[in-house]
KOLGU-4560 file (N, C-alpha, C; in nm, 3 decimals, padded with zeros to 5 digits):
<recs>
<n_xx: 07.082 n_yy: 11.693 n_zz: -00.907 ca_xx: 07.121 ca_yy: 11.792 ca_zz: -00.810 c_xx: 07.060 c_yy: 11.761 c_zz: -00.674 mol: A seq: 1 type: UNK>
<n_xx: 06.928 n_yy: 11.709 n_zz: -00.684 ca_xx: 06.867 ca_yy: 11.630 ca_zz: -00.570 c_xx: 06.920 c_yy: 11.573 c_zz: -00.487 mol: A seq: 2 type: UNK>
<n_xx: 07.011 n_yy: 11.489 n_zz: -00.570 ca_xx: 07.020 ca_yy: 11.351 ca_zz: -00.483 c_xx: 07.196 c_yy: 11.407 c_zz: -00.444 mol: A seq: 3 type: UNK>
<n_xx: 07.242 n_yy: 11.549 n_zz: -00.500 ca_xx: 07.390 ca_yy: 11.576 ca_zz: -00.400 c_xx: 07.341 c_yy: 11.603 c_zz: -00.255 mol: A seq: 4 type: UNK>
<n_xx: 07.228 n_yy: 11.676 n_zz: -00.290 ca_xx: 07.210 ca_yy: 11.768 ca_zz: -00.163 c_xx: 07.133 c_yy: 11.668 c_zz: -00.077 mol: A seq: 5 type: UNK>
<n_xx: 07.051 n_yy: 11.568 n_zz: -00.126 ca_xx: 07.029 ca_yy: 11.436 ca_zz: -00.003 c_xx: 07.117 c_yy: 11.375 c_zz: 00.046 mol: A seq: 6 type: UNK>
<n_xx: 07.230 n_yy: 11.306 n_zz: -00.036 ca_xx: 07.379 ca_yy: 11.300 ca_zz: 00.015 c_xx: 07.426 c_yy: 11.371 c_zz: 00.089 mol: A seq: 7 type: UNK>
<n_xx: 07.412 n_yy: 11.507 n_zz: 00.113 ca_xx: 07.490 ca_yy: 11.597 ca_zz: 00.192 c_xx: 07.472 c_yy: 11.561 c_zz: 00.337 mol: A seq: 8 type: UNK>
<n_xx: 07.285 n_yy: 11.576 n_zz: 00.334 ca_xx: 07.225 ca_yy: 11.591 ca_zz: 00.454 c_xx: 07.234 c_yy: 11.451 c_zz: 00.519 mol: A seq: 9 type: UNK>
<n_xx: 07.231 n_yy: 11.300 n_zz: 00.442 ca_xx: 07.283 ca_yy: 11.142 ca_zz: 00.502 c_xx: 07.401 c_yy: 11.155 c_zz: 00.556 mol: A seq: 10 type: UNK>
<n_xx: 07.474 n_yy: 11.223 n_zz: 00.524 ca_xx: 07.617 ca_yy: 11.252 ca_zz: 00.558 c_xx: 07.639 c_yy: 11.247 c_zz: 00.697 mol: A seq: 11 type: UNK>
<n_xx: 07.742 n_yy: 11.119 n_zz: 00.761 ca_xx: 07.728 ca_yy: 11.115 ca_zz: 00.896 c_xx: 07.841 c_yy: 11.212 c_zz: 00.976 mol: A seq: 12 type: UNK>
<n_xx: 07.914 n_yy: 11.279 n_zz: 00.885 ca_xx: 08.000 ca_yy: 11.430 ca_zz: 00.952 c_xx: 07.869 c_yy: 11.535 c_zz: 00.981 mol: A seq: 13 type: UNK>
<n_xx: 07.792 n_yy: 11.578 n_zz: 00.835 ca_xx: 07.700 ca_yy: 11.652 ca_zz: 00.866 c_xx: 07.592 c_yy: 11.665 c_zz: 00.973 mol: A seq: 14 type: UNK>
<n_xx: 07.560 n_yy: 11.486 n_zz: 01.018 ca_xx: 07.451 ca_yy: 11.468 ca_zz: 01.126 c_xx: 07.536 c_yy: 11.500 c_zz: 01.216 mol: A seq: 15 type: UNK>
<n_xx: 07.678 n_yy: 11.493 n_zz: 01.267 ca_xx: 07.741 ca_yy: 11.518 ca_zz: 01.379 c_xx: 07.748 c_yy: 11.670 c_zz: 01.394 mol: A seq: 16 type: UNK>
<n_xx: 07.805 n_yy: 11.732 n_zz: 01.291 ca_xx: 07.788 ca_yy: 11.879 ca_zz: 01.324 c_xx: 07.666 c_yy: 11.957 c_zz: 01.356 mol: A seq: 17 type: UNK>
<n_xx: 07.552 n_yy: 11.911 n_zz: 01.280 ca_xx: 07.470 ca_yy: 11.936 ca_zz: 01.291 c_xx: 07.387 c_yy: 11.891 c_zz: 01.459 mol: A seq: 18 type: UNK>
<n_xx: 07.437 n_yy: 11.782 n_zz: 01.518 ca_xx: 07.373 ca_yy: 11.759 ca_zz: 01.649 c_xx: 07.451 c_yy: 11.868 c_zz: 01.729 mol: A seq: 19 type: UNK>
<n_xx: 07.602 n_yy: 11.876 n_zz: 01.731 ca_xx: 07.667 ca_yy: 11.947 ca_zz: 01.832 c_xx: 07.641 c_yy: 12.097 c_zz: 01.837 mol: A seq: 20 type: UNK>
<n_xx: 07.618 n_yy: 12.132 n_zz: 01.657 ca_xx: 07.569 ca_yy: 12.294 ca_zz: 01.672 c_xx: 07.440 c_yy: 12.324 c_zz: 01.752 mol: A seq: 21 type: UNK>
<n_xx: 07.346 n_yy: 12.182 n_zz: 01.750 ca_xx: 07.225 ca_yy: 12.213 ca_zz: 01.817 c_xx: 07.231 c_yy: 12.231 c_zz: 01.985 mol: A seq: 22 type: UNK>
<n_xx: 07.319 n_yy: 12.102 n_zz: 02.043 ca_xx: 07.350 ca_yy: 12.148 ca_zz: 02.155 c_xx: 07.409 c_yy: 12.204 c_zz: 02.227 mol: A seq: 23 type: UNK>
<n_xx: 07.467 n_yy: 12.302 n_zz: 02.129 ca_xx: 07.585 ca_yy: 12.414 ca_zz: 02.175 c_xx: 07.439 c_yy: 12.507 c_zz: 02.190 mol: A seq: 24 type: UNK>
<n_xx: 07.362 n_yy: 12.508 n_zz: 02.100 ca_xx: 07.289 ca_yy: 12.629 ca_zz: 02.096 c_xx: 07.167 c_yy: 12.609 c_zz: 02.281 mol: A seq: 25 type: UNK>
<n_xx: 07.126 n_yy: 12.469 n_zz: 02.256 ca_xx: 07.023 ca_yy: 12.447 ca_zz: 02.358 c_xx: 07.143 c_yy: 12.481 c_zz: 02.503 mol: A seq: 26 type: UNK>
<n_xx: 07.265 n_yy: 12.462 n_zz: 02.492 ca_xx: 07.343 ca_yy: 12.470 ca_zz: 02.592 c_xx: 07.332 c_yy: 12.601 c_zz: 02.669 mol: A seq: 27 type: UNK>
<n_xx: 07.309 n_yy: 12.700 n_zz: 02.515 ca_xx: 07.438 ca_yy: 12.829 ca_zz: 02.599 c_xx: 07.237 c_yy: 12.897 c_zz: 02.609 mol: A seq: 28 type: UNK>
<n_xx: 07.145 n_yy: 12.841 n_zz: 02.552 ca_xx: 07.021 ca_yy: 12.897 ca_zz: 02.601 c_xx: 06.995 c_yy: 12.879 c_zz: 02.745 mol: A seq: 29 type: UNK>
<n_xx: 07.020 n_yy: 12.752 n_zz: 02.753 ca_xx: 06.997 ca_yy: 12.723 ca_zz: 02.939 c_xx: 07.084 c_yy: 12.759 c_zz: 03.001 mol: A seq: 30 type: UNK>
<n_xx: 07.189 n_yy: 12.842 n_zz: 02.998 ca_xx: 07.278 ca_yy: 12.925 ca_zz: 03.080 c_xx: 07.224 c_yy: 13.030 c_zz: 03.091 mol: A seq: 31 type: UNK>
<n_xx: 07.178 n_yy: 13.105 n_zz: 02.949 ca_xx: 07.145 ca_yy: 13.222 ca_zz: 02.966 c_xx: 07.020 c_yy: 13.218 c_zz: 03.075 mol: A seq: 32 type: UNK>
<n_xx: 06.921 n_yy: 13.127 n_zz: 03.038 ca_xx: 06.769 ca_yy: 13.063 ca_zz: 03.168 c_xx: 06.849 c_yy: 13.118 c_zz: 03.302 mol: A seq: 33 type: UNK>
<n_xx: 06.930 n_yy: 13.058 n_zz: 03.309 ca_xx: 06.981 ca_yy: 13.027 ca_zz: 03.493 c_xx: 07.096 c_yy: 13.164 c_zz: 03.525 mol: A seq: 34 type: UNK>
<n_xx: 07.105 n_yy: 13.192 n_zz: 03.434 ca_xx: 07.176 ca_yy: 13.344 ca_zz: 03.469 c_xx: 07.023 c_yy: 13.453 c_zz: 03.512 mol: A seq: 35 type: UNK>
<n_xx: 06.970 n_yy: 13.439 n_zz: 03.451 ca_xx: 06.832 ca_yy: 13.528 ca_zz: 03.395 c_xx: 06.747 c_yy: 13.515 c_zz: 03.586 mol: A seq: 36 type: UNK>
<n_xx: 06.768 n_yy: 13.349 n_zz: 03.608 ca_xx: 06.692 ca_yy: 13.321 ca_zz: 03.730 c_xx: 06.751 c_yy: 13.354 c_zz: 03.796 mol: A seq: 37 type: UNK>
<n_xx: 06.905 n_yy: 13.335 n_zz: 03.855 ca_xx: 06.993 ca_yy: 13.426 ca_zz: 03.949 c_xx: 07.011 c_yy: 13.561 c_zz: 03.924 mol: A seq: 38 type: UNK>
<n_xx: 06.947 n_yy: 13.658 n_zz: 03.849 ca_xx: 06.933 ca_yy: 13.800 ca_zz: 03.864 c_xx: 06.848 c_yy: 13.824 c_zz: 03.935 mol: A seq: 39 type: UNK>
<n_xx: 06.717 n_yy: 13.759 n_zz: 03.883 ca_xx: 06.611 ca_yy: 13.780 ca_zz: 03.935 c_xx: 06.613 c_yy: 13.739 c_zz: 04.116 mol: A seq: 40 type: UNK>
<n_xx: 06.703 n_yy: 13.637 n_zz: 04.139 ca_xx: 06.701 ca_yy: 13.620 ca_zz: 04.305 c_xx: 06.788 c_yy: 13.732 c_zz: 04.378 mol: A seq: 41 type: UNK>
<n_xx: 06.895 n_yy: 13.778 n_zz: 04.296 ca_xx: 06.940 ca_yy: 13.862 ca_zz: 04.323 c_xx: 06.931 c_yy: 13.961 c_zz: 04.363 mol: A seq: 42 type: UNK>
<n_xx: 06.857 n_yy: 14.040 n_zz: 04.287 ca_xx: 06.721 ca_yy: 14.146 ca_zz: 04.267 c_xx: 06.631 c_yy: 14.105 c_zz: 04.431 mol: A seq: 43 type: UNK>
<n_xx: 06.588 n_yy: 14.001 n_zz: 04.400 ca_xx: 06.506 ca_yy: 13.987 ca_zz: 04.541 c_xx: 06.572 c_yy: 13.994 c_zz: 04.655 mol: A seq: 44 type: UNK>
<n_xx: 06.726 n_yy: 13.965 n_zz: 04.678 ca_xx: 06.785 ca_yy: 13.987 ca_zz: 04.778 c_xx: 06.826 c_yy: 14.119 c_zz: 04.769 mol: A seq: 45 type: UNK>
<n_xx: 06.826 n_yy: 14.202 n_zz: 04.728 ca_xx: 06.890 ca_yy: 14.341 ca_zz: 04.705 c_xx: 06.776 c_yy: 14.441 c_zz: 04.777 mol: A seq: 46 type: UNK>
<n_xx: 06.633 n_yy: 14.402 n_zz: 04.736 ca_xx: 06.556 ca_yy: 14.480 ca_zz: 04.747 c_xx: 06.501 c_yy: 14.448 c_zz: 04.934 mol: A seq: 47 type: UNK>
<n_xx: 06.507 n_yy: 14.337 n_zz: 04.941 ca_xx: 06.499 ca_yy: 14.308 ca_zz: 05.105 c_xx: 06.607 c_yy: 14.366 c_zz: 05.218 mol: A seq: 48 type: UNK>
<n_xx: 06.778 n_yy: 14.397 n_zz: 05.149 ca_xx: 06.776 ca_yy: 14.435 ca_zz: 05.221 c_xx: 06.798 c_yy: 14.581 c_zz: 05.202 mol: A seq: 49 type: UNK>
<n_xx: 06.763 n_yy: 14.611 n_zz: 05.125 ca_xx: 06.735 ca_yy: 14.777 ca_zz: 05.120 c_xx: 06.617 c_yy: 14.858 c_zz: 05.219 mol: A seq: 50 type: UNK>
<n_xx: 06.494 n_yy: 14.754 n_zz: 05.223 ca_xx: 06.402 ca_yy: 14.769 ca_zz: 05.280 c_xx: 06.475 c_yy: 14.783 c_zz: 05.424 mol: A seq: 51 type: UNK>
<n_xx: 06.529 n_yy: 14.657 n_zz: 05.469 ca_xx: 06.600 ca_yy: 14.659 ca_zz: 05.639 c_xx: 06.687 c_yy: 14.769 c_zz: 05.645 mol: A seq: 52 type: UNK>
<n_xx: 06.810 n_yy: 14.832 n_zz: 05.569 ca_xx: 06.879 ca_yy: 14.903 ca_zz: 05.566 c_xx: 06.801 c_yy: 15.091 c_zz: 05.616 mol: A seq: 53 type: UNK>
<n_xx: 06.663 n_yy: 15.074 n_zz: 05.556 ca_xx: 06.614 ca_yy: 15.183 ca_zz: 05.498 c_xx: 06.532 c_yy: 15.181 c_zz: 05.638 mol: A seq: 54 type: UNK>
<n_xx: 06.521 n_yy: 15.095 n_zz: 05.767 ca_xx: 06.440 ca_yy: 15.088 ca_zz: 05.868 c_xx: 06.555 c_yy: 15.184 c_zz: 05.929 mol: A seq: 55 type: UNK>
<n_xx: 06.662 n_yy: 15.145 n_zz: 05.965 ca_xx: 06.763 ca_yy: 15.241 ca_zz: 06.057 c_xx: 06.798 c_yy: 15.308 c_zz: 06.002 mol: A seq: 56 type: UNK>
<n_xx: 06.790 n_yy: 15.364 n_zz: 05.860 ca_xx: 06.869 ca_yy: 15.488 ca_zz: 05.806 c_xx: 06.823 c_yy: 15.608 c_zz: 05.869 mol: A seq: 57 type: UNK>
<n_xx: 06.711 n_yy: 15.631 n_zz: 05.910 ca_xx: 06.640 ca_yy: 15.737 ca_zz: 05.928 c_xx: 06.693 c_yy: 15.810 c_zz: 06.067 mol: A seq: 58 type: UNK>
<n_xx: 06.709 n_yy: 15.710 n_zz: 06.123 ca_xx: 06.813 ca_yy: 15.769 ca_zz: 06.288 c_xx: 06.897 c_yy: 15.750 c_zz: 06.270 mol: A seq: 59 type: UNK>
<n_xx: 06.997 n_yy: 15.722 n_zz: 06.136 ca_xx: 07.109 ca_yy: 15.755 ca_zz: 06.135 c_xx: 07.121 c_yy: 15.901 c_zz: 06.090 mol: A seq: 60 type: UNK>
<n_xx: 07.025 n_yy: 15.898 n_zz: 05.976 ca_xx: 07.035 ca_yy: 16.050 ca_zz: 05.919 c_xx: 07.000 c_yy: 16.173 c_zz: 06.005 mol: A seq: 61 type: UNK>
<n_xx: 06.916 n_yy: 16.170 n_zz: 06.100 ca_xx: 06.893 ca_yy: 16.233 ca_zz: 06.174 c_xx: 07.025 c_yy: 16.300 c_zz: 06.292 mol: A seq: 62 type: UNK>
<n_xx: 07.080 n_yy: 16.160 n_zz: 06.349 ca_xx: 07.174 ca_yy: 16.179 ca_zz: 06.426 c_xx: 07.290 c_yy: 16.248 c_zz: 06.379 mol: A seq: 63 type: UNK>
<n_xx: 07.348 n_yy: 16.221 n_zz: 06.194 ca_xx: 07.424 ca_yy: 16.308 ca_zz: 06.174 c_xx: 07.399 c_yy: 16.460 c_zz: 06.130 mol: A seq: 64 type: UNK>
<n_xx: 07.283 n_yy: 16.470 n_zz: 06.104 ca_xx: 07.190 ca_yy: 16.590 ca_zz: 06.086 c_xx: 07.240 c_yy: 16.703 c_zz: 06.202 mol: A seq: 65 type: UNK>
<n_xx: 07.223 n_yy: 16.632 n_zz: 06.301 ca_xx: 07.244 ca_yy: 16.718 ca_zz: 06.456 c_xx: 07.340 c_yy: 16.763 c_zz: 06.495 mol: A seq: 66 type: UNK>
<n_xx: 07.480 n_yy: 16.655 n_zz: 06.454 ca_xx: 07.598 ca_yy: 16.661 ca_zz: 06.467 c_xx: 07.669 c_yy: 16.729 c_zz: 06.387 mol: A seq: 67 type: UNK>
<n_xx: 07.603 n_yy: 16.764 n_zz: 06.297 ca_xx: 07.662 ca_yy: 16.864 ca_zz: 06.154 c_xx: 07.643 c_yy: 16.979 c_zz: 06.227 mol: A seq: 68 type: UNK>
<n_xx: 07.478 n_yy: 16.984 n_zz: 06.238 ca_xx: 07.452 ca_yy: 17.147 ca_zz: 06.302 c_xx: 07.531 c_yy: 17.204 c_zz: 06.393 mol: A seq: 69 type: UNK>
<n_xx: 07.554 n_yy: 17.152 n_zz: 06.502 ca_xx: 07.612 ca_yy: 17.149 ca_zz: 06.587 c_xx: 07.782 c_yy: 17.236 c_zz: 06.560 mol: A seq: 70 type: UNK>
<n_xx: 07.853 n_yy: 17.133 n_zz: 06.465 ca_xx: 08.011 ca_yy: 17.166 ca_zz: 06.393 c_xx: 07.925 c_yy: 17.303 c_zz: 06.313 mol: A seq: 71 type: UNK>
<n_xx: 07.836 n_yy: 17.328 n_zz: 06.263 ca_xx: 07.831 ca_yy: 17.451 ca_zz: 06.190 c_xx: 07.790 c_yy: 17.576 c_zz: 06.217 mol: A seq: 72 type: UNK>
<n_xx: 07.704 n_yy: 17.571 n_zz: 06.394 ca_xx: 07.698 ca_yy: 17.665 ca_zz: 06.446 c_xx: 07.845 c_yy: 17.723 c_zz: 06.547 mol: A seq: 73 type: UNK>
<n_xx: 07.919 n_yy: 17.587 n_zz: 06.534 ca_xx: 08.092 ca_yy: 17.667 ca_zz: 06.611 c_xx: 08.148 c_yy: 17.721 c_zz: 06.501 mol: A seq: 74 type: UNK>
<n_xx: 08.110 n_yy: 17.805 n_zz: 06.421 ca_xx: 08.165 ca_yy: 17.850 ca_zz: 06.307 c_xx: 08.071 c_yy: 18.000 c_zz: 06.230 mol: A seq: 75 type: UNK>
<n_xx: 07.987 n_yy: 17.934 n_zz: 06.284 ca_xx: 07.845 ca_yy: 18.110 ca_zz: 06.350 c_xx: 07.915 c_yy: 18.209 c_zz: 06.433 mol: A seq: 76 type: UNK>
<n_xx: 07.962 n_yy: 18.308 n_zz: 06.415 ca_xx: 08.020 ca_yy: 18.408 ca_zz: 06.495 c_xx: 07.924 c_yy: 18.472 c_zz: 06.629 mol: A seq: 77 type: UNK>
<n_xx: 07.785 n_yy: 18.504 n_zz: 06.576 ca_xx: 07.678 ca_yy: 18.509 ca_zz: 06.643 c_xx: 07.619 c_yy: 18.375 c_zz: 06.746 mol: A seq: 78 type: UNK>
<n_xx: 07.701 n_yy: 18.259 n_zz: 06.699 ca_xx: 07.633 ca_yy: 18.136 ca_zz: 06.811 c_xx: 07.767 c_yy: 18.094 c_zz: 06.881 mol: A seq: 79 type: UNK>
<n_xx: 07.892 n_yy: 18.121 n_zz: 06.899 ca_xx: 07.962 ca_yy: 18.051 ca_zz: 06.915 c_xx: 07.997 c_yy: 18.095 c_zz: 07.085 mol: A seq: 80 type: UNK>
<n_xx: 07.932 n_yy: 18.229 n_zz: 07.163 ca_xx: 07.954 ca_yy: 18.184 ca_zz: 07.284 c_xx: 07.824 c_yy: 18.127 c_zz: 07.342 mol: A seq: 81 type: UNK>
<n_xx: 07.728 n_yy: 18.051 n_zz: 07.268 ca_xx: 07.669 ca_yy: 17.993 ca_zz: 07.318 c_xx: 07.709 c_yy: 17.835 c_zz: 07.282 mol: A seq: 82 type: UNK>
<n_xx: 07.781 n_yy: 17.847 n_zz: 07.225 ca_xx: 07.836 ca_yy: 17.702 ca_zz: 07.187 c_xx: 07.960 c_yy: 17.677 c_zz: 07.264 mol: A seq: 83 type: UNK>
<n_xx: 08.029 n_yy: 17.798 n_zz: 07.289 ca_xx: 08.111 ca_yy: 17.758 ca_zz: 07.409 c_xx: 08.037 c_yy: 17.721 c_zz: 07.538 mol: A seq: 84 type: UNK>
<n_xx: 07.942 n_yy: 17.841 n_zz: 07.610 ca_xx: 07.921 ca_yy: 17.752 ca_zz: 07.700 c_xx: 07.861 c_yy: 17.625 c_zz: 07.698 mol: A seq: 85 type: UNK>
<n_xx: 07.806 n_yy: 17.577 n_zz: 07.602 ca_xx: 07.725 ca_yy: 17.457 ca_zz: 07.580 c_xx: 07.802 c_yy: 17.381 c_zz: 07.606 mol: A seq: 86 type: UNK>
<n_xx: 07.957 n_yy: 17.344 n_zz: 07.537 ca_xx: 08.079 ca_yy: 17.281 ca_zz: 07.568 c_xx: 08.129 c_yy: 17.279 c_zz: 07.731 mol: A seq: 87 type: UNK>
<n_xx: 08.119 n_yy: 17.399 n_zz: 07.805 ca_xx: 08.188 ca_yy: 17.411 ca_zz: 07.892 c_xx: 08.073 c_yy: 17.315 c_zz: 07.969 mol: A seq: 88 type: UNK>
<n_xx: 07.968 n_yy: 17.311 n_zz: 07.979 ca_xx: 07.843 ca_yy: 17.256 ca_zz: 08.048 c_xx: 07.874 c_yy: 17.097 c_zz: 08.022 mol: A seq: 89 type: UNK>
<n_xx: 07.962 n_yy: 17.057 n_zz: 07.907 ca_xx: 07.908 ca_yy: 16.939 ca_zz: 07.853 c_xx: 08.045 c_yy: 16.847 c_zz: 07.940 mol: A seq: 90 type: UNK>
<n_xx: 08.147 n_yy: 16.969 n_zz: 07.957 ca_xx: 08.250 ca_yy: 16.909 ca_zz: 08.025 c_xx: 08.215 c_yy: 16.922 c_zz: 08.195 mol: A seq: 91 type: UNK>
<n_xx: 08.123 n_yy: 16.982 n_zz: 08.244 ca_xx: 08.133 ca_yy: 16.954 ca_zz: 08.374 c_xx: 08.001 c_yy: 16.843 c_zz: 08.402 mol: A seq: 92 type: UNK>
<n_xx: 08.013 n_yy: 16.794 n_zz: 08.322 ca_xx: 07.835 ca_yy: 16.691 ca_zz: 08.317 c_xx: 07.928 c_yy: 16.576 c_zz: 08.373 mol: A seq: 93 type: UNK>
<n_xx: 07.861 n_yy: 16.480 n_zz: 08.413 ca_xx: 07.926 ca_yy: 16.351 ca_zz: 08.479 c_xx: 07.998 c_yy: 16.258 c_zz: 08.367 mol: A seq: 94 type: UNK>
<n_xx: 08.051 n_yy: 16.177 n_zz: 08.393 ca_xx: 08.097 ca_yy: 16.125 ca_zz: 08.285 c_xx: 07.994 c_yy: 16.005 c_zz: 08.258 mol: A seq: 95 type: UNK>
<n_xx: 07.906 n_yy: 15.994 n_zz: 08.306 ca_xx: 07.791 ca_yy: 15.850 ca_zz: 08.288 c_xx: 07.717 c_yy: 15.930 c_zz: 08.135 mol: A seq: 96 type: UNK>
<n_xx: 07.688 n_yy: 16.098 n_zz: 08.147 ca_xx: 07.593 ca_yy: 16.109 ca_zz: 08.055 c_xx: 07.680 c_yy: 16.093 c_zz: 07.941 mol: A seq: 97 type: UNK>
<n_xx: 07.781 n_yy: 16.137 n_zz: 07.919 ca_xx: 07.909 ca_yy: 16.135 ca_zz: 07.802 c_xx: 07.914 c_yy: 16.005 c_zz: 07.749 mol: A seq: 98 type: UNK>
<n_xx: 07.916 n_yy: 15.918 n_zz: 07.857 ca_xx: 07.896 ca_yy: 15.715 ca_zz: 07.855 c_xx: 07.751 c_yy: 15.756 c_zz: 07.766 mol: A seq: 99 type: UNK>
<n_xx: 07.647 n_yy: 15.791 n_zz: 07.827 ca_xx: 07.556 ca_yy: 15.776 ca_zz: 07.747 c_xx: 07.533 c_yy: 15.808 c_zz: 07.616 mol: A seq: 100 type: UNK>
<n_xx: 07.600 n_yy: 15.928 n_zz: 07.547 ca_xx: 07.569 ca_yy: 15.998 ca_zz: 07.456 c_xx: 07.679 c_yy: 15.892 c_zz: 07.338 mol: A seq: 101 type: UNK>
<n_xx: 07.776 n_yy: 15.835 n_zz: 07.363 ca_xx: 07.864 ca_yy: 15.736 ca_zz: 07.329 c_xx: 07.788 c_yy: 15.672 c_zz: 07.316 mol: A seq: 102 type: UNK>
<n_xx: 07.714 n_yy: 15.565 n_zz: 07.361 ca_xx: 07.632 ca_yy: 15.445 ca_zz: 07.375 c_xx: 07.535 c_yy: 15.455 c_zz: 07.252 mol: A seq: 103 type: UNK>
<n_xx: 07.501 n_yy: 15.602 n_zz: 07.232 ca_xx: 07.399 ca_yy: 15.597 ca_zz: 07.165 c_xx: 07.434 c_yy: 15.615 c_zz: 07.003 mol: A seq: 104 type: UNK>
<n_xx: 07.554 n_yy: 15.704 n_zz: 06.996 ca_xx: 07.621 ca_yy: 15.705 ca_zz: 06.888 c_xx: 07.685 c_yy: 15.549 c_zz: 06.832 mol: A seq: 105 type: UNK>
<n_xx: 07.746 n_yy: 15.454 n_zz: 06.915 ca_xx: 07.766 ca_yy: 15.428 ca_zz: 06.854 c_xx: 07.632 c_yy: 15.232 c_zz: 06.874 mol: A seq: 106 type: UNK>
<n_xx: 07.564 n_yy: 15.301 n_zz: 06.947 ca_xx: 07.425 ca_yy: 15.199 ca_zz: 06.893 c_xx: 07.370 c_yy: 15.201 c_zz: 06.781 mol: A seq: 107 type: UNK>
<n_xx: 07.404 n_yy: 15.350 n_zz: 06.725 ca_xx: 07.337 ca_yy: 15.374 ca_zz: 06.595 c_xx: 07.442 c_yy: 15.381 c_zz: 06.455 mol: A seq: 108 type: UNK>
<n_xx: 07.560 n_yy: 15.372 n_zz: 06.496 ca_xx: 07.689 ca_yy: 15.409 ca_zz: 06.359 c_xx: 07.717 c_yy: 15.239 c_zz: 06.355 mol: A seq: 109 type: UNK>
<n_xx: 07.782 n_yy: 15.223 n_zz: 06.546 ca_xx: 07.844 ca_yy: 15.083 ca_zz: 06.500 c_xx: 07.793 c_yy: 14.971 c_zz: 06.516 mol: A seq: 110 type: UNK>
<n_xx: 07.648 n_yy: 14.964 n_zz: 06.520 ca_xx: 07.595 ca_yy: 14.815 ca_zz: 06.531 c_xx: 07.593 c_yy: 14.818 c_zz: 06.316 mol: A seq: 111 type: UNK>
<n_xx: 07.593 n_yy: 14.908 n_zz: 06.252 ca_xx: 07.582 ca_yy: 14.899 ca_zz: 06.115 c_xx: 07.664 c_yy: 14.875 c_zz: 06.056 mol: A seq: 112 type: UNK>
<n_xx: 07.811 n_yy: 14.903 n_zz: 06.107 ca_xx: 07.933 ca_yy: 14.841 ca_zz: 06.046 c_xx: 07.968 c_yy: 14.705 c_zz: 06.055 mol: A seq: 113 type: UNK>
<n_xx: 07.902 n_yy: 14.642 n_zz: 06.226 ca_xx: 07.924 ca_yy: 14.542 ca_zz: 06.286 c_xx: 07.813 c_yy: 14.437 c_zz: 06.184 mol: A seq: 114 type: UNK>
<n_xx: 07.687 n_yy: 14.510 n_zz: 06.133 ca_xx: 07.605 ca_yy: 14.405 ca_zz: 06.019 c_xx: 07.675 c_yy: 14.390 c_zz: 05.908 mol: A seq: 115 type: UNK>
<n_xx: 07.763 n_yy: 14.482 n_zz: 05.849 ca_xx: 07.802 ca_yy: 14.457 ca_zz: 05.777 c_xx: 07.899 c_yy: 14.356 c_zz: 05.769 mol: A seq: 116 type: UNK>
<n_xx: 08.008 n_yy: 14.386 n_zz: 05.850 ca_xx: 08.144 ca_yy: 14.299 ca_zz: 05.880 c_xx: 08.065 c_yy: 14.139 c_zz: 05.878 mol: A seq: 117 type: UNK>
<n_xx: 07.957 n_yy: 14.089 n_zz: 05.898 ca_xx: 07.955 ca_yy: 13.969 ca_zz: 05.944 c_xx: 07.878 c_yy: 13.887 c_zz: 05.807 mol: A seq: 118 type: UNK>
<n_xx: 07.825 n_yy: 14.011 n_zz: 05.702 ca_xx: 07.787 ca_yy: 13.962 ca_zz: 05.620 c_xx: 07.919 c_yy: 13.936 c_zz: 05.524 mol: A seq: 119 type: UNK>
</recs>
């Protein structure tokens, strides 16, 4: 019975299957390695730019913070002729400060779309 099962294993089909099952296996291990290492860089790029993202979020959140209030006190029955005249004031202001208040909105909305678009 010995000497079938030494026969089996001399067997030059068996040494062939036996090499290719091995490097199917060492194969799909070192994929899994280099998948495993590109998460991990991944991960490191994710978290960097969350960090940068998370530097200007804060005057973004703020700025729409203001701009909400703003839409929710014209809807205050008690604030809204002070929100008219606030409006009426905002239309006789020059048009440079309006330029300005633009400038600043969109220094802060569209330079973030504009990082994005280029990535």
């Amino acid at each position: 019975m010995w000497s079938i099962i030494g026969a089996f294993f001399k067997n030059p089909v068996f040494s062939l299957v036996a090499d290719k099952t091995l490097g199917a296996i060492n194969h799909h291990l070192e994929v899994k390695k280099l998948e495993r290492i590109a998460e991990l860089e991944a991960m490191k790029d994710v978290s960097i730019a969350q960090v940068e993202s998370s530097e200007r979020s804060l005057k973004d959140e703020w700025l729409t913070i203001f701009i909400s209030a703003i839409i929710t006190c014209c809807f205050v029955p008690n604030l809204q002729p002070y929100m008219i005249k606030g409006f009426e004031i905002l239309k006789s202001a020059p048009t440079e400060i309006l330029y300005a208040i633009l400038i600043v909105f969109m220094g802060s909305f569209g330079v973030n779309i504009l990082d994005k678009y280029k990535k």
